[in-house]
C-alpha positions as CSV (number, residue, x, y, z in Angstrom):
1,X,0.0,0.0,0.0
2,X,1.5,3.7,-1.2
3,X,1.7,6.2,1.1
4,X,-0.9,8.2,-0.7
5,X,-3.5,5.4,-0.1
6,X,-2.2,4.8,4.1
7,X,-3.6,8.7,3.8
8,X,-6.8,8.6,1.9
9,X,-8.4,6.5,4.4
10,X,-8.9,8.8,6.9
11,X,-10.5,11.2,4.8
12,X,-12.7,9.0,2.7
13,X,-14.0,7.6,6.2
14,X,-14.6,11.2,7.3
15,X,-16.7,12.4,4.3
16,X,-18.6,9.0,4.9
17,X,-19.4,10.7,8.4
18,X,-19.9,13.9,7.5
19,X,-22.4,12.2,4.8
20,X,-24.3,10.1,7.4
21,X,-24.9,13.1,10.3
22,X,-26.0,15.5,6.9
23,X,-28.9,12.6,6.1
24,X,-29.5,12.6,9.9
25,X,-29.5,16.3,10.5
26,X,-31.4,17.6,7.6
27,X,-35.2,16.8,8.6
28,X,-34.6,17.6,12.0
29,X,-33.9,21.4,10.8
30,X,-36.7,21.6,8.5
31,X,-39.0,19.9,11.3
32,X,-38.1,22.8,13.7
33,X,-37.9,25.9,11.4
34,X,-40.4,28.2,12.2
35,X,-41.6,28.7,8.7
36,X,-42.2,26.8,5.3
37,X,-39.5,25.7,3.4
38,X,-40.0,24.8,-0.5
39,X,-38.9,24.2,-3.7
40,X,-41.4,25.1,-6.4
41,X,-41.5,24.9,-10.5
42,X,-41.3,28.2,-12.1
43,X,-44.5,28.4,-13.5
44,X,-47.3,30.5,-13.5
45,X,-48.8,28.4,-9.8
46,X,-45.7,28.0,-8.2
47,X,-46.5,23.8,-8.7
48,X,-45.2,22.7,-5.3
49,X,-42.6,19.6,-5.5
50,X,-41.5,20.0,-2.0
51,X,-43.1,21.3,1.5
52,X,-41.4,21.3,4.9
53,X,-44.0,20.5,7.6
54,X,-43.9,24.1,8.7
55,X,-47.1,24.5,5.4
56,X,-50.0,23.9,8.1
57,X,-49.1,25.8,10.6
58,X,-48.5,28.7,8.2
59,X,-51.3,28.4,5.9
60,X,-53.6,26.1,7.5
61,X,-53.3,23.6,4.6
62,X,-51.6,20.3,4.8
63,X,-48.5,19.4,2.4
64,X,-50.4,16.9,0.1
65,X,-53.6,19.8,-0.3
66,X,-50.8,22.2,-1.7
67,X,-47.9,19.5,-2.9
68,X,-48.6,19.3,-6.9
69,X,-51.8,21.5,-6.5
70,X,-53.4,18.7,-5.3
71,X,-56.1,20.5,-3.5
72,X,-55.0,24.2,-4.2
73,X,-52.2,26.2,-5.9
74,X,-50.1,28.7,-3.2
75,X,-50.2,31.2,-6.1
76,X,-53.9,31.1,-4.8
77,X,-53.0,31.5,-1.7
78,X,-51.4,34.9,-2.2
79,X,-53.2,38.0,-1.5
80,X,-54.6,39.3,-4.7
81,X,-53.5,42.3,-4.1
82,X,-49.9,41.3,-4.1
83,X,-49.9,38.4,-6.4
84,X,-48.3,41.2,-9.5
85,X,-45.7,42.0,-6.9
86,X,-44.7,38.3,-6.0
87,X,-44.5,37.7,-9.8
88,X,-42.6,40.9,-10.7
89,X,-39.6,40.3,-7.9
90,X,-39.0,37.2,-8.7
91,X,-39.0,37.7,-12.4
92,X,-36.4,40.4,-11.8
93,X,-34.2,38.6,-9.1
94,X,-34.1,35.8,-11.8
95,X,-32.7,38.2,-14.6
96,X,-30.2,39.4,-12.5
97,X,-29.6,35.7,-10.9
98,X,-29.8,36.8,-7.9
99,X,-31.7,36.0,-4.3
100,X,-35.2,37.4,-3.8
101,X,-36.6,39.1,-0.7
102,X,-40.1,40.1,0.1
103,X,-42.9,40.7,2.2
104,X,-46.5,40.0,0.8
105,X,-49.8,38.3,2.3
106,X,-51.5,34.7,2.0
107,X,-55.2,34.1,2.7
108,X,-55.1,30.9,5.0
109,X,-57.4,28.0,4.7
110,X,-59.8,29.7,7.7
111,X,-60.1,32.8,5.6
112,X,-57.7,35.0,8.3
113,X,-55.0,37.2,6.1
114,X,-51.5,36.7,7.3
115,X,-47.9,38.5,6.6
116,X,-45.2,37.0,5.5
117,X,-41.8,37.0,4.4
118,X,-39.8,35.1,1.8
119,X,-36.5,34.7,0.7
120,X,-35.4,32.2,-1.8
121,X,-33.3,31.9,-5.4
122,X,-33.9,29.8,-8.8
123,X,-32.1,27.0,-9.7
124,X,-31.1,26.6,-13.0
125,X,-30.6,23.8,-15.8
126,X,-27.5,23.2,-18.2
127,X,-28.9,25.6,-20.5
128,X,-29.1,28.1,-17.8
129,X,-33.1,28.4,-17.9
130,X,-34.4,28.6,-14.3
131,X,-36.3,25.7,-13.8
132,X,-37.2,25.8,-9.8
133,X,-37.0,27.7,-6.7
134,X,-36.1,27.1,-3.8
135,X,-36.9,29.0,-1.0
136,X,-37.8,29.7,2.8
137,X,-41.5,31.5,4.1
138,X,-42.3,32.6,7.8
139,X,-45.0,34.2,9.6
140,X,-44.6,38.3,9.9
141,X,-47.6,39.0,11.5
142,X,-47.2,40.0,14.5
143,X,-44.5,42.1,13.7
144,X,-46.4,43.8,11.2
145,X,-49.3,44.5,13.6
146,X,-46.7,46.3,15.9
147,X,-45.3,48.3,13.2
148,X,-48.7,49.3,11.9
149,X,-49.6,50.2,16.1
150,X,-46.5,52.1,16.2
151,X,-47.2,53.9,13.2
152,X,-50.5,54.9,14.8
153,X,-49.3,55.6,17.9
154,X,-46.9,58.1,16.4
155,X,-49.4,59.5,13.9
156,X,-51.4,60.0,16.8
157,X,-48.9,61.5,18.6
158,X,-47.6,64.1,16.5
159,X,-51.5,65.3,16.2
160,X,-51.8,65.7,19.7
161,X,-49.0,67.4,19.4
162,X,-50.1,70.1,17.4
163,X,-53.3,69.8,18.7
164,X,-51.8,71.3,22.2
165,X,-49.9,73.6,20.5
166,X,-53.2,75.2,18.3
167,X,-54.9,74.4,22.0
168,X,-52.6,77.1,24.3
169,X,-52.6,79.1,21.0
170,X,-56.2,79.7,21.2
171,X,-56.0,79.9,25.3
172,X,-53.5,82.7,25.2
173,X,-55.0,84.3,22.6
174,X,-58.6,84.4,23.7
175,X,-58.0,84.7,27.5
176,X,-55.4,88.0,26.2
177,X,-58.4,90.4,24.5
178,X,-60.9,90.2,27.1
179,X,-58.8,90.1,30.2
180,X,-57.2,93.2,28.4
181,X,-60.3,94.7,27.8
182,X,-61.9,94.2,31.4
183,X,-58.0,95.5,33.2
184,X,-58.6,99.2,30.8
185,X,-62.2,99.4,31.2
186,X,-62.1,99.1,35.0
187,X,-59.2,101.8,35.3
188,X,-60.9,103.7,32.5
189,X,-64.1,103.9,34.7
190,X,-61.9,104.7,37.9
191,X,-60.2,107.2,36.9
192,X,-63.1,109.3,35.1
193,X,-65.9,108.3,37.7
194,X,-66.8,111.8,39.3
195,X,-67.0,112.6,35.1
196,X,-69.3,110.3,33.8
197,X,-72.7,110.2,33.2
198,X,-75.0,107.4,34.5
199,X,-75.4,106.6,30.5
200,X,-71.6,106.6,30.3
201,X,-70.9,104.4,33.6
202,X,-73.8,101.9,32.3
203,X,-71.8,101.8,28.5
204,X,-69.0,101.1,30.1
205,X,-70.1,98.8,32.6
206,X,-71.8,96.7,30.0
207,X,-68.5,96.0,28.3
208,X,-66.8,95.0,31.5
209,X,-69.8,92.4,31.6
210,X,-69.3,91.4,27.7
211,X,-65.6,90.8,28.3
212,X,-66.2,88.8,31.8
213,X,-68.9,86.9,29.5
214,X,-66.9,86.1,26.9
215,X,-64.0,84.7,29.3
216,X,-66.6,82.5,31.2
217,X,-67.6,81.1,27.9
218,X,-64.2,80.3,26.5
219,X,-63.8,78.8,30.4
220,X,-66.2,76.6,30.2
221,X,-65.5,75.7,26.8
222,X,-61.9,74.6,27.6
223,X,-62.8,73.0,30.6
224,X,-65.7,71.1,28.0
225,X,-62.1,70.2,26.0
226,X,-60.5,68.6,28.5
227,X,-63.1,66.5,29.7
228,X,-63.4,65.2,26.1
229,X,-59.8,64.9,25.5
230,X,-58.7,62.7,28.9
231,X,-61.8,60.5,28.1
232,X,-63.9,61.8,31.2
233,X,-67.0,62.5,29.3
234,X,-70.0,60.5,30.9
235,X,-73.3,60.4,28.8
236,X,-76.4,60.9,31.3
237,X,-79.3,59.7,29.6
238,X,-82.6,61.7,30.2
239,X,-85.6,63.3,28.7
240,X,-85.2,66.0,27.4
241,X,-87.2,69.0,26.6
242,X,-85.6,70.7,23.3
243,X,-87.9,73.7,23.8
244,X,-86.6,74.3,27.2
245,X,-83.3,73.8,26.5
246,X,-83.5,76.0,23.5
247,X,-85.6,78.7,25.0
248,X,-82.9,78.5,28.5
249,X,-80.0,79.2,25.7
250,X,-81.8,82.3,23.8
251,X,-82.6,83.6,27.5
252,X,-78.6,83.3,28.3
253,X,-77.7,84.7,25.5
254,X,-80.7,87.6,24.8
255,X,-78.0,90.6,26.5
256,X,-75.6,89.6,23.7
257,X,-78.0,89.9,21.2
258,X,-79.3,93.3,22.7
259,X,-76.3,94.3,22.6
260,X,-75.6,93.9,18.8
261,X,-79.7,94.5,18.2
262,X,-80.1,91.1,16.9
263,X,-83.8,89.5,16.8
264,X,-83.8,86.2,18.0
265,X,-87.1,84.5,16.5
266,X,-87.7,80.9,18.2
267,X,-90.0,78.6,15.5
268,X,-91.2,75.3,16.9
269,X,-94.7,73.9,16.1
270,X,-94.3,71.5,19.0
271,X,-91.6,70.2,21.6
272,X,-89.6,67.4,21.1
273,X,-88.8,65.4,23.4
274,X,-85.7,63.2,23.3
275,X,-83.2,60.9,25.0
276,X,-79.8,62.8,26.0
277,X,-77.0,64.1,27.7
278,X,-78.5,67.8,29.2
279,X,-75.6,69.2,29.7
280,X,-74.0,67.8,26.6
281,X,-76.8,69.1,23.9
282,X,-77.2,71.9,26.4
283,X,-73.6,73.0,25.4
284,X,-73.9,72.3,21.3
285,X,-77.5,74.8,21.4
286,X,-75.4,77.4,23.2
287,X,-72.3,77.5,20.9
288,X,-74.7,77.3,18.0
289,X,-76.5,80.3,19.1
290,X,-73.4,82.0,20.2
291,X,-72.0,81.3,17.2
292,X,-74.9,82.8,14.8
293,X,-74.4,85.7,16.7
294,X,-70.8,86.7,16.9
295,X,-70.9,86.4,12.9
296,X,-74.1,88.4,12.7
297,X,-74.1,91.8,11.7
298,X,-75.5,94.7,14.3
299,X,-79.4,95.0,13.9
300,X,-79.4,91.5,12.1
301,X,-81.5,88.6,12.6
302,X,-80.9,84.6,14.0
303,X,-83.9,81.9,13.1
304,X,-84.2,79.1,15.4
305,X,-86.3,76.2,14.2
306,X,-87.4,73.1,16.3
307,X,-88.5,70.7,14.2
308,X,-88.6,66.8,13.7
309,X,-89.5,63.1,11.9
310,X,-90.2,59.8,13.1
311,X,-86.7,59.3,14.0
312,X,-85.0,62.4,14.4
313,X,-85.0,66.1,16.1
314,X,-84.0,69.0,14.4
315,X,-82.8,72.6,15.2
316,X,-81.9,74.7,12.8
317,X,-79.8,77.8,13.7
318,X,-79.5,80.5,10.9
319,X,-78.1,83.5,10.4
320,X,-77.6,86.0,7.8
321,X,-73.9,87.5,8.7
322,X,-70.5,87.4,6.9
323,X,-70.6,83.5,6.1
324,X,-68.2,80.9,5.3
325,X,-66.1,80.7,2.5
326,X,-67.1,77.1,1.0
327,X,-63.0,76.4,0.9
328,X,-63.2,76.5,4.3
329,X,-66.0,74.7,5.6
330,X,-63.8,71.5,5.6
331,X,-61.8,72.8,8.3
332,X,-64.2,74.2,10.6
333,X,-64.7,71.1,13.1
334,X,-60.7,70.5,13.1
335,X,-58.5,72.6,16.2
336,X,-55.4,71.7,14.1
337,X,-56.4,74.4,11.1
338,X,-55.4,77.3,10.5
339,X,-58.8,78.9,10.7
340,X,-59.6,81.8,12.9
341,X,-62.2,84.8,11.9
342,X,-63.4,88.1,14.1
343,X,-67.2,88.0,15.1
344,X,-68.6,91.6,13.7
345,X,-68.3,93.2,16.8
346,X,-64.5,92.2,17.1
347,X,-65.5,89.4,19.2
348,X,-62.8,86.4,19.4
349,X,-62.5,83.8,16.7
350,X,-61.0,80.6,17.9
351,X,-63.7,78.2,16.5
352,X,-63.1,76.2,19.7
353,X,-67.1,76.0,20.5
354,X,-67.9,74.9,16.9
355,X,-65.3,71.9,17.4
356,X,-67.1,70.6,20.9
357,X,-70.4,71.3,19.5
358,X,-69.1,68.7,16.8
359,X,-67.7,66.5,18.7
360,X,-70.7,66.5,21.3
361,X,-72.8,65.6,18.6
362,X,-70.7,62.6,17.8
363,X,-70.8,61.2,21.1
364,X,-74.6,61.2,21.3
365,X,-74.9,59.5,18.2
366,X,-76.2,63.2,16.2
367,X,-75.2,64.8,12.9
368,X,-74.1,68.4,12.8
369,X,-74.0,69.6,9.1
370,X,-73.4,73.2,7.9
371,X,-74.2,75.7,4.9
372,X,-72.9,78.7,4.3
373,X,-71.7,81.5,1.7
374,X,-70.1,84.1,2.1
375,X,-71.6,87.8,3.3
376,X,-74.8,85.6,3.1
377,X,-75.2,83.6,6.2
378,X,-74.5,80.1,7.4
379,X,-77.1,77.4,8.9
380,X,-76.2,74.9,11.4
381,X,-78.3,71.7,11.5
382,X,-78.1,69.6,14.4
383,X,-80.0,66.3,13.5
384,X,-80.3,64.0,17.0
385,X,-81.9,60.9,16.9
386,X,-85.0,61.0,19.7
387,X,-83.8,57.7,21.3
388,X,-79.3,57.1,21.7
């Protein structure tokens, strides 16, 4: 025996080994992958000639329903949606010859849509045609639920975000003109008391009370906010009277409208009762009205209607001031816009009591619409279902 063949032994008994652990080994690693592995005919169904056991879990299917397209193809499997993009990568991977990587969902056998993601290469023949491909799929879902939830989470952030920031805006800015206005006044009175007239005290007087009025209206409207921001708004469910509760607003707000010499005319055939929140639709009737007439011109007019159907109330609030321009009317219900306009008195524009009004409605199950045009009016329509 040579000395090359004393040292071939060895070796050849080695590979033998090496041979043997590799026939042991191999379907102990496809039996614990967490995924599918595969090898597939490059056709237009991805014909299945190989599935690791991994295919039920994954898809719900078992290997012989989906081996051949016995039972079902997995180019069925793949979300319709995604099916050109699963085609297209591969196609190009394979005229570059190189690996493909991608994410894309399958619709299991129980109908539930899952993520997942794939990586594989083609194999190709002596002619260098690519004849299968072989490849590895797992399960993404869960990770794609958290990415989608973090997205949110930060989408949602970055508008509360701004939301806070348009929220002091409007708190600095209101609070500013009427605590301004009340400081001046009241030294303004002070100093030229022993000169005035009762008529002149009274003027005066009466625009300390507009200013205070205005500040305990933006006050309870904030305080409104951040109930419905930190979640603590609790619908009480009671009869209620609309006619009441309309005619209680028009009383609370009848000095303003003196003020500005606005008729207020009331219109209801009948009252309407429904189920709600008092102090909720108690708080949309009041910014309505308050609303109509901070944009109504002096010695102009506000209709109030009361009407309803066999589901629904309605009240109608309409005025005939300076209007909306229709570009705008998108962003009237939305603290994040840019949107802010003078009442025709100078009165403060922050929009905030339109945005609760809106958002009370929401919460008892209500619609509030809006039409306007400009230098011609708007109407508020709040339609609230009779039982929530």
């Amino acid at each position: 025996m040579s000395l090359e063949q004393i040292h071939e032994i060895p070796a050849k008994q080695e590979s033998n080994d090496v041979r043997e652990i590799g026939v042991e080994m191999l379907p102990n690693l496809i039996h614990n992958l967490p995924g599918m592995a595969y090898r597939c005919l490059n056709d237009s169904k991805w014909s299945m000639l190989f599935i690791s056991e991994g295919c039920t879990e994954l898809t719900g299917y078992k290997v012989r329903e989906i081996l051949h397209n016995e039972a079902i193809s997995y180019d069925s499997l793949i979300f319709e949606e995604d099916r050109k993009y699963v085609r297209e990568t591969i196609r190009d991977a394979i005229k570059k010859r190189t690996q493909y990587q991608m994410e894309y969902r399958i619709v299991t056998k129980s109908g539930d849509i899952k993520w997942v993601w794939e990586k594989g290469n083609a194999v190709y023949d002596k002619s260098h045609n690519p004849t299968y491909l072989d490849g590895f799929i797992i399960d993404i879902t869960a990770r794609k639920t958290a990415e989608e939830a973090l997205r949110g989470a930060v989408s949602d952030l970055s508008r509360l975000n701004a939301t806070k920031d348009r929220f002091f805006s409007l708190i600095a800015h209101d609070l500013q003109n009427p605590v301004y206005a009340i400081i001046s006044l009241s030294e303004f009175i002070a100093e030229n008391l022993f000169s005035f007239g009762r008529e002149e005290i009274k003027d005066a007087l009466l625009q300390v009370t507009s200013a205070a009025q205005g500040i305990y209206t933006l006050l309870e409207n904030l305080l409104d906010w951040a109930r419905l921001q930190t979640n603590q708004v609790v619908i009480q469910k009671e009869m209620v009277s609309l006619r009441k509760t309309l005619n209680y607003a028009i009383d609370h707000y009848q000095k303003a409208a003196d003020q500005k010499g606005i008729t207020v005319e009331f219109v209801s055939a009948e009252d309407v009762l429904i189920e709600s929140d008092l102090k909720l639709i108690s708080s949309i009737i009041r910014n309505l009205i308050s609303n109509a007439l901070k944009y109504s011109y002096p010695k102009g007019k506000v209709e109030i209607d009361l009407t309803q159907d066999k589901v629904n109330a309605i009240v109608t609030v309409r005025d005939y001031g300076v209007g909306i321009p229709r570009k705008n009317l998108s962003k009237l219900f939305q603290i994040d816009s840019d949107l802010r306009q003078y009442g025709t008195a100078s009165e403060s524009g922050s929009g905030l009591g339109l945005i609760l009004a809106d958002s009370f409605a929401k919460l008892l199950g209500a619609e509030l619409r809006v039409e306007s045009k400009l230098n011609h009016g708007s109407t508020f329509t709040l339609i609230h279902p009779k039982r929530i």
